[in-house]
C-alpha positions, 0 to 999 in steps of 0.5 A: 673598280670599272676601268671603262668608266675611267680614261686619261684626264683632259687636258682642257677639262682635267675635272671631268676625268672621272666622268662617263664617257656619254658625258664626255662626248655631250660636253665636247659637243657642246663646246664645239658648237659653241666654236671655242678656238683650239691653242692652234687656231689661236695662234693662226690668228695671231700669226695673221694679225701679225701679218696684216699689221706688216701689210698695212703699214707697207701700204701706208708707206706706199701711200705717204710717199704718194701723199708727200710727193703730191703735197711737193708738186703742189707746193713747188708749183704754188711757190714758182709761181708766187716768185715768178710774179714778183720778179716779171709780174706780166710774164704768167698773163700770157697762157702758154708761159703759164702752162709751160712754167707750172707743168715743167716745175712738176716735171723738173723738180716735183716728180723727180723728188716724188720718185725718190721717194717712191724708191726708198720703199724696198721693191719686191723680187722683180720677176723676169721680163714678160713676153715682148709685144709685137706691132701688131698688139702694141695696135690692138692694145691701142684701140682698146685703151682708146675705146676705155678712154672714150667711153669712160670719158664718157662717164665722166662727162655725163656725172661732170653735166649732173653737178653742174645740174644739182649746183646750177652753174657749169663745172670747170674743165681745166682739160679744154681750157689746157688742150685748146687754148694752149700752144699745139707744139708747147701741148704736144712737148708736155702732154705727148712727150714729158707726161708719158715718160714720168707718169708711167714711171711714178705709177706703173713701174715704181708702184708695181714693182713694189705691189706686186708681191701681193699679187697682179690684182692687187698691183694693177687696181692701186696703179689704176686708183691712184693714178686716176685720182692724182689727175685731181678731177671728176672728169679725168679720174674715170677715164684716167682709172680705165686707162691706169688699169688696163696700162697696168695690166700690161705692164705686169704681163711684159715688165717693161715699162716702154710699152706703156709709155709708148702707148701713154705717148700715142693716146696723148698724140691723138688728143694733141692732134684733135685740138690742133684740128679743132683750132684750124676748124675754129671750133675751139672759140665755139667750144671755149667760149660756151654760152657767151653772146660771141660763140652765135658768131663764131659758129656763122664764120664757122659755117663758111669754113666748109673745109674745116667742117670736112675735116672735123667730120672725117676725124670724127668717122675715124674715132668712132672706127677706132673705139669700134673696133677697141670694143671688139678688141675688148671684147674677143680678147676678154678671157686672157685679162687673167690676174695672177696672185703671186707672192704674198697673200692678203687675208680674205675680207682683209682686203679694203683695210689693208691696201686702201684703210691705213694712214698713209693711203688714206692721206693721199685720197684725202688730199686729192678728193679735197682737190677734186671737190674743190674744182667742182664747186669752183 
């Protein structure tokens, strides 16, 4: 017998033992070209399944804290303002008191609850501090927010204008209402003061703390999301996701939060100070009142106001200098806004599925899109 006809059996093909070695080779050509996985490959996918399985539900869980927490701010302040009505019906009539009572609700009892939350999902192994800012890039860092936010304001504004176009009536702006007919130091204790301090905990350093094993990309893009979607509409989620993401950047490069925080207080002082300004001019009762019989008169009293012009026109200069220069800025620096993967990676062409397609994710987009929809056709 020809030992060279024979070789040892196969062990995926053991009938085949006998055949010629020519043969042989044909066949396994033409199963590899069909691609029919090894035992090892095999194993490797269901090892990843695995993996993503873990990974989407950790990200649900990240999501169904942010969704609870939402629906609690929600709900505290809808049930203080149903008891505040019944006990002083005339109190919520003045709009300061109003403000005051449904932004410290939020600040005093909804968030707190939502952090807790937040904290009884484990955080990753925190890397050590990062590099320390100078003055000096606290200021360049400034300018840059202050230029995306404008911009993206910007973008906003213009897509806010459209639907107004397509509906036929014009889209409510919560945000003017709020910045100028509110109380300027009320405004300033709230907007400068009490929503840096918590928002920038909520969605920088108690969500990236916790992200952050899957790499700075993946932290910084959830950080910008879903603290523009928590804003609740159009307008303010574009430049609040610009904003998120570049807070968030520089939150995982120095991993302290205070930065961020000082830079959120700056950004929010200088919107403060235009409202307080456009209020001395009198151009808040032109901007508040719109298409009204009164704004024709408002802007002839306005025109006698050639101080207050002066004004409102030097401040104009310097933003445009301000976001002229944060382009610059933007731009010089753009090779260092560098993203590291770090820790845990998700699969690729997982991506979407994993940190945005799984229940609780889904949920707390769900909820503020109904919310953003819904002050757009009001």
């Amino acid at each position: 017998m020809d030992e060279g006809r024979f070789f040892l059996p196969s062990p995926f093909f053991p009938v085949f033992g006998g055949l010629h070695p020519s043969v042989k080779r044909v066949i396994i050509y033409l199963l590899r070209a069909a691609q029919m996985p090894a035992p090892q490959e095999i194993e490797d996918g269901r090892r990843m399944n695995e993996r993503v399985t873990e990974q989407r539900k950790f990200f649900s869980r990240i999501g169904l804290a942010y969704f609870m927490g939402s629906l609690v701010i929600y709900g505290v302040q809808l049930g203080t303002g149903a008891l505040v009505r019944s006990l002083w019906p005339g109190l919520l009539e003045d709009y300061n008191w109003n403000l005051l009572l449904s932004m410290m609700t939020m600040y005093l009892i909804g968030m707190p609850i939502m952090a807790a939350m937040i904290r009884r999902i484990p955080k990753a192994e925190t890397p050590a501090e990062g590099g320390r800012m100078t003055v000096l890039q606290l200021l360049c860092a400034f300018c840059i927010a202050y230029a995306l936010m404008y911009l993206s304001n910007l973008v906003g504004m213009a897509l806010t204008s459209g639907i107004s176009v397509l509906k036929g009536s014009p889209v409510n702006n919560d945000l003017m209402e709020i910045v100028l007919g509110g109380n300027t130091a009320l405004l300033f204790f709230l907007t400068a003061f009490c929503a840096p301090i918590w928002e920038e905990t909520l969605f920088r350093k108690l969500l990236i703390d916790r992200v952050s094993r899957y790499g700075e990309g993946v932290s910084v893009l959830l950080s910008g999301l879903l603290f523009g979607f928590f804003h609740g509409n159009l307008s303010q989620f574009v430049y609040a996701f610009s904003l998120g993401l570049l807070l968030g950047f520089l939150y995982v490069r120095t991993r302290r939060v205070r930065y961020t925080i000082l830079l959120h207080v700056m950004i929010n002082s200088v919107s403060v100070a235009a409202s307080a300004l456009l209020k001395w001019s009198g151009l808040d009762r032109i901007l508040l009142s719109g298409q009204d019989d009164g704004a024709a008169e408002t802007l002839g009293a306005l025109l006698q106001n050639g101080l207050g012009l002066m004004a409102v026109g030097l401040y104009s200069c310097l933003v445009m200098a301000l976001v002229l220069t944060g382009v610059i800025l933007l731009l010089v620096n753009l090779k260092r806004f560098n993203l590291r993967d770090t820790g845990e990676t998700i699969p690729r062409g997982r991506g979407f599925a994993t940190v945005i397609g799984n229940p609780g994710m889904l949920l707390f987009l769900i909820f503020w899109l109904f919310m953003m929809v819904r002050q757009l056709m009001e």
